[in-house]
C-alpha positions in Angstrom: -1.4 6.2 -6.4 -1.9 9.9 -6.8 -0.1 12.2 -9.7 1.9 14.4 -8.5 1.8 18.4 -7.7 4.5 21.2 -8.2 4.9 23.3 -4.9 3.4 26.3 -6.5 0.0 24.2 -7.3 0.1 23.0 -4.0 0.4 26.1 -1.9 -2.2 27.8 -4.2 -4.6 24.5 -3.3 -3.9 24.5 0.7 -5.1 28.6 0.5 -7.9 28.3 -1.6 -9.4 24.9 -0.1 -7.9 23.5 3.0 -8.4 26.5 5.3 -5.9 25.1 7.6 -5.3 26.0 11.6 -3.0 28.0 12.8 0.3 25.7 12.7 2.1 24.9 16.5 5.3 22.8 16.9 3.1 20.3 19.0 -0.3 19.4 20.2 -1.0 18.2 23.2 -3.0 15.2 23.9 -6.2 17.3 25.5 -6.0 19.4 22.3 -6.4 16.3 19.9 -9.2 15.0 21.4 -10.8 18.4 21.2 -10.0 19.4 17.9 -10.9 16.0 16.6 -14.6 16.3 18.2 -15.1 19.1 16.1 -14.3 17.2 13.1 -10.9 18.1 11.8 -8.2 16.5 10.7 -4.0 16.5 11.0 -2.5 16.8 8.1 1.4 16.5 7.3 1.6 17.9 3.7 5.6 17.2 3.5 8.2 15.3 5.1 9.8 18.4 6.7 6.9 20.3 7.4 4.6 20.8 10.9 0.9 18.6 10.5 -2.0 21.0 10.2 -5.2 21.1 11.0 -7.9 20.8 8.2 -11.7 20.5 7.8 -13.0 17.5 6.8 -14.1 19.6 3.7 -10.9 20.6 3.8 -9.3 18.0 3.3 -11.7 16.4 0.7 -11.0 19.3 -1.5 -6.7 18.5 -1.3 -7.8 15.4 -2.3 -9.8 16.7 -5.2 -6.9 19.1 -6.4 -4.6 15.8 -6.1 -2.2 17.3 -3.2 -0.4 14.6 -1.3 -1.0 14.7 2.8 -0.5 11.6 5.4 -3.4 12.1 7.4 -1.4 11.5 11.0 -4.6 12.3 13.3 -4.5 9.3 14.9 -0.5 8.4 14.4 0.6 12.2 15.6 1.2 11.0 19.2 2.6 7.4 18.6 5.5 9.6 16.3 6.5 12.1 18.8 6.4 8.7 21.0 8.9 6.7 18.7 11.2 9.9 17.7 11.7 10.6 21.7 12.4 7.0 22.3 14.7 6.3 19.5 16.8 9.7 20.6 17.4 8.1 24.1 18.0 4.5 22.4 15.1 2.8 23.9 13.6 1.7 20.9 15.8 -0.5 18.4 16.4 0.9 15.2 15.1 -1.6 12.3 17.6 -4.3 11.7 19.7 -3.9 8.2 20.0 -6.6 6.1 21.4 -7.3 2.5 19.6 -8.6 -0.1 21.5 -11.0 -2.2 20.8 -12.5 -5.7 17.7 -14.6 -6.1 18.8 -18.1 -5.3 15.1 -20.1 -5.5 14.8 -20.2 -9.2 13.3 -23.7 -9.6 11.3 -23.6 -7.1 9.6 -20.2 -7.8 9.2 -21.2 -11.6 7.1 -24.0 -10.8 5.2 -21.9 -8.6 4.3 -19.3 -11.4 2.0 -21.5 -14.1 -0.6 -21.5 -11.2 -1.2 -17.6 -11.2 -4.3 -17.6 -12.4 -5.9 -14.4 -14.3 -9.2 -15.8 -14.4 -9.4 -16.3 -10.6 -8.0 -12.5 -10.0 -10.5 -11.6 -12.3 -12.8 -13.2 -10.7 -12.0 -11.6 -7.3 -11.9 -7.9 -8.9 -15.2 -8.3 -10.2 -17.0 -8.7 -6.7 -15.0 -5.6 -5.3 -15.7 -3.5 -8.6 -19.4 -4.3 -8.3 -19.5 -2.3 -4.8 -20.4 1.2 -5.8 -17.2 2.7 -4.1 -14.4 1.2 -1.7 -14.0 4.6 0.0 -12.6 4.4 3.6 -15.5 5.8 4.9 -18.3 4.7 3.5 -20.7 1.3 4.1 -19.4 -0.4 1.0 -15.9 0.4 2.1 -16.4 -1.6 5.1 -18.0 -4.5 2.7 -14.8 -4.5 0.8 -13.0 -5.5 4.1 -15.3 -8.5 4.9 -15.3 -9.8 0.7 -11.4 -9.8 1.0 -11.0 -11.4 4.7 -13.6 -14.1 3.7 -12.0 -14.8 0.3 -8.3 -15.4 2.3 -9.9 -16.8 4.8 -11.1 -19.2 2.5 -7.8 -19.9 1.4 -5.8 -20.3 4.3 -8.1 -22.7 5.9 -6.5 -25.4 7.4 -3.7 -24.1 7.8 -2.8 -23.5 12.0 0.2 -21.5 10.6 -1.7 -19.3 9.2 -4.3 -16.3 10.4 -6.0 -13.8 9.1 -8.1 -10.8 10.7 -9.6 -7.2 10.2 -7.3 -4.3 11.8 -9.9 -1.7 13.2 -9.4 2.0 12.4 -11.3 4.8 14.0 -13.2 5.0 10.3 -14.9 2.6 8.9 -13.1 0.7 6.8 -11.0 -2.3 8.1 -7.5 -3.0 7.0 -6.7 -6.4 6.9 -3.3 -8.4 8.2 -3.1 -12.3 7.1 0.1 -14.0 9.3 2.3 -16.4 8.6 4.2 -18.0 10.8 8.0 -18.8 10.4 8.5 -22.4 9.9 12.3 -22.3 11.4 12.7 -18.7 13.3 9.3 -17.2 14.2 11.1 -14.2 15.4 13.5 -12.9 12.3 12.4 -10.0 10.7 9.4 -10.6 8.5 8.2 -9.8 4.6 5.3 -7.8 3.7 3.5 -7.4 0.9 1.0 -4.8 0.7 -1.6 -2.9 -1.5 -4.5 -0.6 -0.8 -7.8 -2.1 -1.0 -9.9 1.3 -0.6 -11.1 3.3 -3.9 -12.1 7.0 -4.7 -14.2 9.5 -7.0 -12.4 12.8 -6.4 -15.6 14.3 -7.9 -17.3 12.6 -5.3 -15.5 11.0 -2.6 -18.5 9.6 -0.2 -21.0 8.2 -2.4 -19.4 8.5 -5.9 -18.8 5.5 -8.3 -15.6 4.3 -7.9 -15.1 0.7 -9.3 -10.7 1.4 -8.7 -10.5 -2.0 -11.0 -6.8 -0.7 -11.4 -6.0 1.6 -8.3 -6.0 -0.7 -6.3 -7.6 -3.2 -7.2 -5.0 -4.9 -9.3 -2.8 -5.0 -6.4 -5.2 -6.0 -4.5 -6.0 -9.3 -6.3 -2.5 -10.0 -7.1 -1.4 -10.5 -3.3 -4.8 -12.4 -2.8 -3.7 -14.6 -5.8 0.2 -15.4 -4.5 -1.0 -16.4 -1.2 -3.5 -18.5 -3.3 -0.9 -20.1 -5.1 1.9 -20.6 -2.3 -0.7 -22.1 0.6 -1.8 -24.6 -2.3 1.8 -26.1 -2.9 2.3 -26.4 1.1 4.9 -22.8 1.2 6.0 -23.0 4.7 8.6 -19.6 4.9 11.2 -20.0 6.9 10.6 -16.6 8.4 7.8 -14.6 9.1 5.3 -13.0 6.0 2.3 -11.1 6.6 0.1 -9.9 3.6 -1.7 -6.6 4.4 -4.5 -4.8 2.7 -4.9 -1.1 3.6 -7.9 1.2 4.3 -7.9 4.3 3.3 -4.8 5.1 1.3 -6.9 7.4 -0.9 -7.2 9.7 2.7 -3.5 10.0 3.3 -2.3 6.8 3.9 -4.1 5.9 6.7 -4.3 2.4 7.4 -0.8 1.7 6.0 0.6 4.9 8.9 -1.2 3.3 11.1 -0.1 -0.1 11.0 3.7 0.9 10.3 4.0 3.3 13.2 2.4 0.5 15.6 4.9 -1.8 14.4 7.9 0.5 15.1 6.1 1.6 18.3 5.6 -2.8 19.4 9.8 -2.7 18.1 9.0 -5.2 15.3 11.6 -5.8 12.7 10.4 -6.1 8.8 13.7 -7.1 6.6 11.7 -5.6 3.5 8.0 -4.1 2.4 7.1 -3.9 -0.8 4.0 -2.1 -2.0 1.6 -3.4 -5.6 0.0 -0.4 -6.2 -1.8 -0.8 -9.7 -0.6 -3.1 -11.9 -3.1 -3.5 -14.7 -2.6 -0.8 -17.5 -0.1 0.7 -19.8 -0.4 3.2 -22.3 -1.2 1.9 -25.7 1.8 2.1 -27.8 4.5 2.8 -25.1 6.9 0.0 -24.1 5.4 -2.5 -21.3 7.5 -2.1 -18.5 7.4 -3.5 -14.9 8.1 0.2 -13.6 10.2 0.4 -9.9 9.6 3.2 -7.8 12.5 5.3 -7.0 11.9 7.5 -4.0 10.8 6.0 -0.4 12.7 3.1 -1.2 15.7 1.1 0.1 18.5 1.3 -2.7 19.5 -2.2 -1.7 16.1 -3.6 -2.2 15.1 -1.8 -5.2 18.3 -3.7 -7.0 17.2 -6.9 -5.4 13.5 -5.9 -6.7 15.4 -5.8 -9.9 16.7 -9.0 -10.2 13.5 -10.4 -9.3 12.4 -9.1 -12.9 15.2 -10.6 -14.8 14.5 -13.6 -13.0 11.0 -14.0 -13.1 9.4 -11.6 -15.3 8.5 -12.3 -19.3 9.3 -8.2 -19.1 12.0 -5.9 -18.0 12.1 -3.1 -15.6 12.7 0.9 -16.0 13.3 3.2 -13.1 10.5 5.5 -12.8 10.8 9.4 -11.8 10.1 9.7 -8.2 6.5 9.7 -6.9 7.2 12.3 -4.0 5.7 12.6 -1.0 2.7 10.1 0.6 2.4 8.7 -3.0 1.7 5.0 -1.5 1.8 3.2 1.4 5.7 2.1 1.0 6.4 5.5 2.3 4.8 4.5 5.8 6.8 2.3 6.4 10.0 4.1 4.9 9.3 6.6 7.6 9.5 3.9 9.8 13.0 3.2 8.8 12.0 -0.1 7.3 13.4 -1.2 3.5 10.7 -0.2 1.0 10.1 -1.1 -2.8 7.6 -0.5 -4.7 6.6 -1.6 -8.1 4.1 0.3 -10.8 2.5 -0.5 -14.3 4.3 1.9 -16.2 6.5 5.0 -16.3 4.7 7.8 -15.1 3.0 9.0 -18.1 2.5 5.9 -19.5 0.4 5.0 -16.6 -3.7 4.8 -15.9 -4.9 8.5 -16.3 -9.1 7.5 -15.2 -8.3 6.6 -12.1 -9.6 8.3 -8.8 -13.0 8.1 -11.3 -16.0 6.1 -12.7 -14.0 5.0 -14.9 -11.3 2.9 -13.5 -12.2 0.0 -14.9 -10.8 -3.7 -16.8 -12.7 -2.2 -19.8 -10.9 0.8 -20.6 -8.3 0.5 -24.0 -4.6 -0.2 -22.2 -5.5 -2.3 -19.0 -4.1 -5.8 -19.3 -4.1 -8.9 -17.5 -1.3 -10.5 -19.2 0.5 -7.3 -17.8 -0.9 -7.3 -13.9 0.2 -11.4 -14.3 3.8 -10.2 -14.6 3.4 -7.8 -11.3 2.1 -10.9 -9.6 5.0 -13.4 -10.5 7.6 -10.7 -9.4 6.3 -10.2 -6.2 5.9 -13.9 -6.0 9.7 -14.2 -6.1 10.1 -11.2 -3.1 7.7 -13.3 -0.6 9.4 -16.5 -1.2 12.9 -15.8 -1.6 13.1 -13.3 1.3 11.3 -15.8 3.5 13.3 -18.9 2.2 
């Protein structure tokens, strides 16, 4: 999750660091390859505007002043792709559904005395012990293989169910864990995602970045509620995948990747939603299980709702809107797909060390009694959606 920046901040940060290319309405394919050789990088700084290119420096140095970009270097093509295609209809637009009111009350209420804190705790501790989780970086990649192995772990046994590293051209792995529909293998599925990569912004490469809270709260909640369902025998109906993305600290990269290859492959997703920190809350403000207002399906977001009256020991507010590229729900929202997203707090309530050293379980306001809460919501999405 990144804070957001006025236009004014943003524009004075792209001329003093980014040293950007000259800006063209397209680039070809021979172009890419070249300009990527040398090192840069695409960068789409708004929804409206053209990509530009950036220096790697560049680019470290937006992400140091805290200016939103989807990195679409390796997407850029695949999006000119889907946009022709969907203009001559030869690519399906994602299928609309409703979302009516929770209806699997018993059944995900027994479900929710088995989140276990000590076992997500458990789980964060190994990926905080790695110095960083950064997308590019050695430990990154370790991050990958600790989180495939521990749901690997958990889903064996269980021929429905697979899981597997998605390559990227960096090194950090995203990971995809399937799970096949019991009655329709082909309906539209449910994802739930997070971001497993971490950042210094002093220091992006090698800096200390233990990201206990961004992301590694989401992180260890969707390990935990596939924990939980493939121990009572869950079989969904439909589809779910759990993903965990690399590099959403770089611009969103393995969640763009993923969400336009989906679009691309015409695969239908009835909703995403996105745990992205879920841990802290400012001492003294109201807890609050915070919903995302921008990037998001309206329709889903008061289904996401419901889910916290239903299942949550705390309400919901609406939270101002994050803006643009401010978490991996808005991949897949520019893939036409439903999006929600939930947050620990009201912005200005929420974690202000992360992005640092100091994003850790230590610091006064992170709670695991809180996270829980995140983890029983999105509990409800997976199995009532899938139901």
């Amino acid at each position: 999750m990144k804070a957001a920046l006025s236009l004014a901040v943003l524009l004075s940060a792209t001329a003093a660091f980014a040293r950007p290319r000259p800006v063209q309405t397209t680039w070809t394919h021979d172009q890419i390859v070249d300009k990527t050789s040398a090192g840069l990088r695409l960068l789409q700084l708004g929804p409206d505007q053209s990509p530009v290119w950036f220096s790697e420096e560049g680019k470290l140095e937006l992400m140091r002043a805290e200016v939103r970009f989807v990195d679409v270097t390796e997407t850029y093509e695949d999006k000119l792709a889907i946009k022709a295609a969907v203009a001559e209809a030869k690519l399906a637009s994602p299928q609309r559904v409703s979302f009516p009111s929770p209806s699997h009350q018993t059944a995900v209420k027994a479900l929710l005395p088995n989140l276990s804190i000590s076992r997500m705790n458990s789980t964060l501790t190994q990926l905080t012990a790695l110095n960083n989780r950064y997308y590019r970086s050695s430990t990154g990649a370790q991050a990958s293989t600790l989180i495939l192995n521990t749901v690997n772990s958990i889903i064996s046994g269980r021929s429905d169910i697979s899981a597997a590293l998605y390559a990227h051209s960096w090194t950090q792995s995203s990971i995809i864990a399937k799970v096949a529909g019991a009655t329709n293998n082909t309906a539209p599925m449910v994802i739930l995602g997070a971001h497993m990569d971490s950042i210094n912004l002093s220091s992006p490469t090698s800096g200390r970045a233990p990201g206990a809270d961004d992301d590694g709260t989401g992180t260890v909640n969707s390990i935990e509620i596939l924990r939980v369902l493939v121990e009572a025998g869950w079989k969904p109906a439909t589809p779910v995948e759990f993903h965990w993305y690399s590099g959403e600290e770089g611009g969103l990269l393995g969640s763009d990747a993923i969400a336009t290859a989906y679009k691309k492959a015409g695969k239908q997703v009835k909703a995403m939603m996105e745990l992205d920190m879920s841990g802290y809350f400012a001492p003294g403000s109201k807890e609050v299980i915070a919903i995302e207002a921008d990037y998001i399906d309206s329709g889903l977001n008061t289904f996401t709702k419901s889910l916290v009256t239903s299942y949550s020991a705390i309400t919901y507010a609406m939270d101002t809107p994050c803006g643009y590229a401010c978490s991996d729900h808005a991949s897949w929202y520019d893939q036409g797909y439903p999006t929600t997203m939930l947050y620990e707090a009201v912005t200005g309530d929420d974690n202000q060390r992360i992005h640092s050293s100091s994003d850790t379980i230590t610091v006064s306001g992170f709670s695991w009694s809180h996270s829980l809460e995140f983890a029983k919501v999105a509990l409800g999405f997976v199995y009532e959606l899938s139901a």
